[in-house]
C-alpha positions in Angstrom: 13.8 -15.9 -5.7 11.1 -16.5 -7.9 8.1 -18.2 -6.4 6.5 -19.7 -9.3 9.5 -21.7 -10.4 10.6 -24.1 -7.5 13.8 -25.6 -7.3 14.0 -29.7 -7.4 16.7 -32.0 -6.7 16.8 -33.6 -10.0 16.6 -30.7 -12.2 19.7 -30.4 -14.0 23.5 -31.0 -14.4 25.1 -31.6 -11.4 28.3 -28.7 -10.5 31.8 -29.9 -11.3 33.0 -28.6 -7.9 29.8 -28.5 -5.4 32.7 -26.9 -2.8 32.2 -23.4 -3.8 28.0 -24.2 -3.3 28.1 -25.5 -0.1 30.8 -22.7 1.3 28.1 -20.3 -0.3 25.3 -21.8 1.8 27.4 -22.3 4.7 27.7 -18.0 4.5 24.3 -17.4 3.8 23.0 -19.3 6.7 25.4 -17.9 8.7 23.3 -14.2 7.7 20.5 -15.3 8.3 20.8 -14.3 11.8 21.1 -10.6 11.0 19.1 -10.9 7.5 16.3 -12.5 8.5 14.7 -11.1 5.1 17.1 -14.3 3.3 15.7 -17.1 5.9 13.2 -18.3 3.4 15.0 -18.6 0.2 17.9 -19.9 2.2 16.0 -22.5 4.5 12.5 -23.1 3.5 13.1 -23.0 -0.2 16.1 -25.7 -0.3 19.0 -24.0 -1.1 20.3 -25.6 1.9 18.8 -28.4 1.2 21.1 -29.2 -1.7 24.3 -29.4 -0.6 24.9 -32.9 -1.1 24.0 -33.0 -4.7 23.9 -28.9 -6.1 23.0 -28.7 -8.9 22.7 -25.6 -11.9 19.9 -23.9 -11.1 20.6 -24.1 -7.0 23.9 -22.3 -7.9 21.9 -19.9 -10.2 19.5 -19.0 -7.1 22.4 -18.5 -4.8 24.1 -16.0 -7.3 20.9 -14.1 -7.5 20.5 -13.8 -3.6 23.9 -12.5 -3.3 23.3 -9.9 -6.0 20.0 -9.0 -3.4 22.8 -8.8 -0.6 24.7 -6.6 -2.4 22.2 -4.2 -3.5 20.6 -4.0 -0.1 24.1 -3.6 1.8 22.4 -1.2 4.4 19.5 -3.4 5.5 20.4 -5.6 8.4 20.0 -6.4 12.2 22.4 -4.5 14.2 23.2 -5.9 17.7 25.6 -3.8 19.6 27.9 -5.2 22.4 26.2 -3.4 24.8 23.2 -4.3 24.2 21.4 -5.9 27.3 20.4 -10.1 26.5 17.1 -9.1 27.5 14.2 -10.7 25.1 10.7 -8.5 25.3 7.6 -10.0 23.8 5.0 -7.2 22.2 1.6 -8.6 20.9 -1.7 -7.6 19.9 -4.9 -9.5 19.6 -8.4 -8.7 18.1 -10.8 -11.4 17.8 -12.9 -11.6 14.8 -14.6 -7.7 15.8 -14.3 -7.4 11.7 -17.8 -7.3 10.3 -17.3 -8.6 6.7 -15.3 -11.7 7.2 -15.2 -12.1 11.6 -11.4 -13.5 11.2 -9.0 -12.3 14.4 -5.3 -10.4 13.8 -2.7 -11.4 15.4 0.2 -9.2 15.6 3.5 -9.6 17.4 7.6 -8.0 18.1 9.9 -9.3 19.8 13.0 -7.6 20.5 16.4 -8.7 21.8 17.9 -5.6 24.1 16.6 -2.8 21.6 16.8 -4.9 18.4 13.5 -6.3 16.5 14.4 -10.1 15.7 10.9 -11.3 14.6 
């Protein structure tokens, strides 16, 4: 996705058959659950947003993050069927003990079973 050019709702032609859009969306947000690396392009950035009226670009964007799917085939969550429903909360905190600017981090994991999910 390329952040300096946002997508818009009027930006273009609108697709002869926006069925093959909205089945691609409907797959994509279906991944985001194990590809949580897509969530943004797919939800914040409004490719789902579009389905009513998709439009050139849209379909454009969608083709590019499925060419990112396929080159990153191996990079996913895995969540075996053994794995225990168990969600475990890890965080860190360190309140503004930097010297130059006195901001805090914040740092946090959590894990489903043995899986990171966020």
């Amino acid at each position: 996705m390329e952040p300096s050019r946002p997508l818009f709702e009027s930006e273009s032609s609108l697709l002869l058959d926006p069925c093959e859009y909205r089945r691609l969306i409907e797959s994509l947000l279906y991944l985001t659950y194990t590809r949580p690396d897509i969530n943004f392009v797919v939800h914040k950035h409004k490719l789902s947003w579009f389905v009513s009226n998709p439009r050139e670009p849209h379909m454009t964007t969608t083709f590019r993050v499925l060419q990112y799917l396929k080159g990153c085939l191996s990079l996913s969550l895995f969540f075996p069927s053994n794995n225990q429903i168990i969600i475990k909360t890890f965080s860190y905190s360190d309140w503004g003990t930097c010297i130059d600017s006195r901001r805090s981090i914040i740092l946090y994991c959590v894990f489903m079973g043995n899986s990171l999910i966020s």
